[in-house]
C-alpha positions in Angstrom: 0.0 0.0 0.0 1.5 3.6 -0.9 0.1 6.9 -1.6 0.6 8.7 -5.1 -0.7 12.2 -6.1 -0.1 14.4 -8.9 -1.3 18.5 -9.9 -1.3 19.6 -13.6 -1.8 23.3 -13.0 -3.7 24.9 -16.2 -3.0 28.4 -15.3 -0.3 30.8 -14.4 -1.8 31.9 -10.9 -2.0 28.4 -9.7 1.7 27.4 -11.4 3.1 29.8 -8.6 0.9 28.4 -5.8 1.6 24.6 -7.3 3.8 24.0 -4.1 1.4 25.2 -1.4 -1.2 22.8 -3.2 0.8 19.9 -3.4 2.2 19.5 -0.5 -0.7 19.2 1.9 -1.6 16.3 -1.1 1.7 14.5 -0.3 1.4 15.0 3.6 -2.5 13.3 3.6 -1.3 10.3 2.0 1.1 10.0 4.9 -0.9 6.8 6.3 -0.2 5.2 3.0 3.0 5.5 3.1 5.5 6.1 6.3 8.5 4.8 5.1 9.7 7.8 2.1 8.2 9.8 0.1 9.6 11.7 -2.9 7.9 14.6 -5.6 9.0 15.3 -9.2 8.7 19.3 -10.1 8.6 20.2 -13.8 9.3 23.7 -14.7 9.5 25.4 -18.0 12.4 23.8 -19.9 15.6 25.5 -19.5 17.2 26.2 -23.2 17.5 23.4 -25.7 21.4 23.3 -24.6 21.3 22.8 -20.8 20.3 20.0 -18.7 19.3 20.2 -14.9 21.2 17.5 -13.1 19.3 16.3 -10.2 21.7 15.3 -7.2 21.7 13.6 -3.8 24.1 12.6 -1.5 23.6 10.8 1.5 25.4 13.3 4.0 23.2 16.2 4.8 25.7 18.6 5.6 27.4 17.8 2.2 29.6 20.6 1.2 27.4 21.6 -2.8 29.9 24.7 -3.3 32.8 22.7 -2.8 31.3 20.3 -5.5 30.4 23.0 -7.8 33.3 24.8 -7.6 35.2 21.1 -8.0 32.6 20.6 -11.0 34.1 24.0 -13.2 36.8 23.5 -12.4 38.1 19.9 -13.3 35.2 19.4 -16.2 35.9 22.9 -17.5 32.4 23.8 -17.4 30.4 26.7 -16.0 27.2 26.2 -14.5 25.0 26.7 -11.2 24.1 25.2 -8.2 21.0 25.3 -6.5 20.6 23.3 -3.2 18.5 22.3 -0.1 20.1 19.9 2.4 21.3 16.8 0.8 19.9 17.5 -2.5 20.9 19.6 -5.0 20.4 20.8 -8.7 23.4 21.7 -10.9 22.4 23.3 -13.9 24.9 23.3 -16.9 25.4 22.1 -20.8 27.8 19.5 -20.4 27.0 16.8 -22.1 24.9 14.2 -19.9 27.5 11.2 -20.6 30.5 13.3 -19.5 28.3 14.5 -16.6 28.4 11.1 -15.8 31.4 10.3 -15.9 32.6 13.1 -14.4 30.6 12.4 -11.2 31.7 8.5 -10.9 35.4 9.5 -11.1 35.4 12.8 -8.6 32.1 12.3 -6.4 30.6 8.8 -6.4 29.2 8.8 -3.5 26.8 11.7 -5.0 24.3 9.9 -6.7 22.4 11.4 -10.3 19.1 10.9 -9.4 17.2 12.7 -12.7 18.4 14.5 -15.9 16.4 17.2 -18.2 15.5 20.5 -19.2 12.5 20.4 -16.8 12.0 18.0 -14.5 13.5 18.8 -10.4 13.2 15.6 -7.8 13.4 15.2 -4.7 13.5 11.9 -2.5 14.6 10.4 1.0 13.7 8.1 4.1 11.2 9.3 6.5 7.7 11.3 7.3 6.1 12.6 4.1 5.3 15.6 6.5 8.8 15.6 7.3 9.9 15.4 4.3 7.9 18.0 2.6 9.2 20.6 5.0 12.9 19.7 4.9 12.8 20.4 0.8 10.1 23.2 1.2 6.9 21.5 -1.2 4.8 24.5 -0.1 7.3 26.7 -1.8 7.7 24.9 -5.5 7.1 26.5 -8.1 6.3 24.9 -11.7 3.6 23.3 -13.9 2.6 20.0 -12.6 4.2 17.7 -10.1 4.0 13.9 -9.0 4.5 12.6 -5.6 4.7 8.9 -3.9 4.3 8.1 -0.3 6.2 4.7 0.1 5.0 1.3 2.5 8.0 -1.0 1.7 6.7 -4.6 0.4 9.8 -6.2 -1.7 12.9 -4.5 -1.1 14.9 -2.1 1.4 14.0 1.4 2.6 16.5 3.4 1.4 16.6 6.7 -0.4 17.2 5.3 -3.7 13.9 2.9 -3.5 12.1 5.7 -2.5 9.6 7.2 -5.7 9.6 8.7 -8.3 11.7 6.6 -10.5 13.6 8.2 -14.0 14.6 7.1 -16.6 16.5 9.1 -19.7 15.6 12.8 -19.2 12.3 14.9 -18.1 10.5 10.9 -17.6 9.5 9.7 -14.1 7.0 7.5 -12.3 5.3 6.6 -9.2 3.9 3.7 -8.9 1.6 1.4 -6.2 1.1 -2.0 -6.4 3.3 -4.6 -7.3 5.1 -6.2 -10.4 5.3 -9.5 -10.0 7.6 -10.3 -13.5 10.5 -7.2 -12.8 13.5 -9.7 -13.3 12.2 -10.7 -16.4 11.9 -7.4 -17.7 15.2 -6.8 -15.9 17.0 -9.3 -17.9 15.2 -8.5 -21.2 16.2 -4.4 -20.6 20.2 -5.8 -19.3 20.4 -7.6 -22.3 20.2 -4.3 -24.1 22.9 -2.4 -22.1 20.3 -0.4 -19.9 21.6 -0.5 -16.3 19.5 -0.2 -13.2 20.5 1.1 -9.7 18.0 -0.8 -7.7 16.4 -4.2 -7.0 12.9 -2.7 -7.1 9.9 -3.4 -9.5 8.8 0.4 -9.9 12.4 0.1 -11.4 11.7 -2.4 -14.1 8.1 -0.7 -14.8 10.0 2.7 -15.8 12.9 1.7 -17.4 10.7 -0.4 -19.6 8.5 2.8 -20.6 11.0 5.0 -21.4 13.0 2.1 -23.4 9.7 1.8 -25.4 9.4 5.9 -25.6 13.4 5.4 -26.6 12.5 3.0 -29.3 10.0 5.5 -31.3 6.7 4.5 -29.6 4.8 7.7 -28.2 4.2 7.4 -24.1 0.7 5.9 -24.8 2.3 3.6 -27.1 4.3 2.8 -24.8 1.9 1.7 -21.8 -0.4 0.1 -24.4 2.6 -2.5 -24.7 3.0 -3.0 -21.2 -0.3 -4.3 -20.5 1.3 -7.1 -22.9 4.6 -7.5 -20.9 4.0 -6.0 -17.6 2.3 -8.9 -15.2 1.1 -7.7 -11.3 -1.1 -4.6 -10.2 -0.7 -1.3 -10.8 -1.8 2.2 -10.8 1.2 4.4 -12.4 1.3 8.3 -12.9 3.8 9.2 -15.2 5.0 13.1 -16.0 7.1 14.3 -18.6 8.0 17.9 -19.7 4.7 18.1 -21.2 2.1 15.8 -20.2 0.7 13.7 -16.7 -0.3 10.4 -17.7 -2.4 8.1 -15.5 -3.0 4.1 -16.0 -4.3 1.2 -14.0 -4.0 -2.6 -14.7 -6.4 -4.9 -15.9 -7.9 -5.2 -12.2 -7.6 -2.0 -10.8 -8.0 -3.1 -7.5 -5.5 -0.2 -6.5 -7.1 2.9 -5.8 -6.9 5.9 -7.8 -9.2 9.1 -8.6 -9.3 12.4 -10.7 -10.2 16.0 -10.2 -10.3 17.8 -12.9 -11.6 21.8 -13.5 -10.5 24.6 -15.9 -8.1 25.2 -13.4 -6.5 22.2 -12.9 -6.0 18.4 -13.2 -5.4 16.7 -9.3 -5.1 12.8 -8.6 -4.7 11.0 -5.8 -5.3 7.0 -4.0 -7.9 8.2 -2.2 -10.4 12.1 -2.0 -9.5 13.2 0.9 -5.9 14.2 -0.1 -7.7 16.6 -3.1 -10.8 17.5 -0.3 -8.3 21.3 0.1 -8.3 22.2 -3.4 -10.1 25.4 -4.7 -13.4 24.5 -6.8 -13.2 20.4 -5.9 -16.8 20.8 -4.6 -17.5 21.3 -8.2 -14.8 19.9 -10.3 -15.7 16.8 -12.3 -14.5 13.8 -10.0 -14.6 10.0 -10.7 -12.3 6.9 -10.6 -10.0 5.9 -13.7 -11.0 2.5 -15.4 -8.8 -0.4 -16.1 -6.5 -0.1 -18.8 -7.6 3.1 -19.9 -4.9 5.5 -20.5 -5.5 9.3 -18.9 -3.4 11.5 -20.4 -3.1 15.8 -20.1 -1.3 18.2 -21.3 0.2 20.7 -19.9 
């Protein structure tokens, strides 16, 4: 059981209030998921050239200026730094191989945890409440966001399990339920040089999307296939730059439902997390149906 909510704002005014909405979203679904909780921002893409490098490193007191400074210095590359605790975004046009590279050989105990023009995540053990206040949610500013609450089932607690999940750049997912065929997919996606950094299903179900997405197929495309190779129960919601996609399995016996008005478009496991936002009372609600794909643009 874990919580997942997402917020496609539709105008500007509610694009600078996105944070102060979300966040009370994220902390509701707390008894859904104690264990970690994590939120994916997007914001208007930065210029085609630069990519946003989202960072984490396990060490809260982590020195980021040091890093940056490290960063221009021995890749020859200006750039910024924006950071909150263990967390931070480095914002630069390196290229995102050599970014990599770069960071295994000089600071591999700083893990990459997303890449693109938009997207902003962050992640960790603990509260959602807790969480949300350490990284400021009522403060975020952007478009749309996701957002997981996390009850551990198959593998560890650790920041790095914790949701959303990305893959290639501007993709990510959150995910409840369970995969019950992730090694398979695992070893299908190996076989074709994609690495993974975790033993965790959500894993497999993401890397397999944007592998598809990779591949030619469009996002839709995409999930229609999985219904074909994905076995278990799920409820995903899925952002990119442009667009929040929502999905559930054949079964959809995990919970999931949709707010939508001219101002915005809210989801959530269960009402009460959406019960604060402005014009619910009259916003068109119902619940998603099986293998029926939900998708907005932003």
């Amino acid at each position: 059981m874990c919580g997942i909510v997402g917020l496609l704002a539709k105008s500007d005014d509610l694009r600078s209030r996105l944070g102060q909405l979300v966040a009370p979203m994220v902390e509701c679904m707390d008894t859904r998921g104690p264990d970690s909780a994590g939120l994916a921002l997007f914001h208007e893409p930065l210029e085609a050239s630069q990519r946003r490098f989202g960072l984490y490193s396990f060490d809260r007191g982590f020195d980021w200026r040091r890093f940056h400074d490290d960063f221009q210095r021995e890749a020859n590359n200006a750039g910024e730094i924006q950071f909150v605790e263990n967390h931070a975004a480095e914002i630069s046009a390196i290229d995102t191989e050599d970014y990599r590279a770069w960071l295994r050989h000089s600071y591999p105990e700083v893990h990459l945890v997303s890449v693109g023009r938009a997207i902003e995540v962050y992640k960790d053990e603990g509260h959602p409440a807790e969480i949300s206040r350490r990284f400021r949610f009522a403060e975020l500013v952007g478009t749309h966001a996701i957002a997981h609450t996390r009850m551990a089932t198959e593998s560890a607690v650790s920041p790095a399990h914790a949701h959303p999940y990305t893959a290639g750049e501007d993709f990510c997912l959150v995910h409840n339920g369970s995969l019950s065929n992730p090694y398979s997919i695992r070893r299908k996606l190996e076989s074709r040089g994609i690495s993974f950094e975790t033993d965790n299903d959500t894993e497999a179900g993401c890397r397999f999307l944007e592998w598809r997405m990779r591949a030619g197929d469009a996002l839709e495309e995409a999930i229609e296939r999985s219904f074909r190779e994905l076995d278990g129960f799920f409820t995903f919601l899925i952002a990119t730059a442009g667009k929040l996609v929502l999905v559930r399995d054949a079964f959809a016996c995990k919970p999931a439902v949709v707010a939508e008005t001219d101002e915005y478009v809210a989801v959530a496991s269960e009402f009460r997390s959406l019960a604060h936002l402005p014009g619910v009372k009259s916003a068109d609600v119902f619940e998603p149906m099986p293998e029926q794909i939900y998708s907005w643009t932003v």
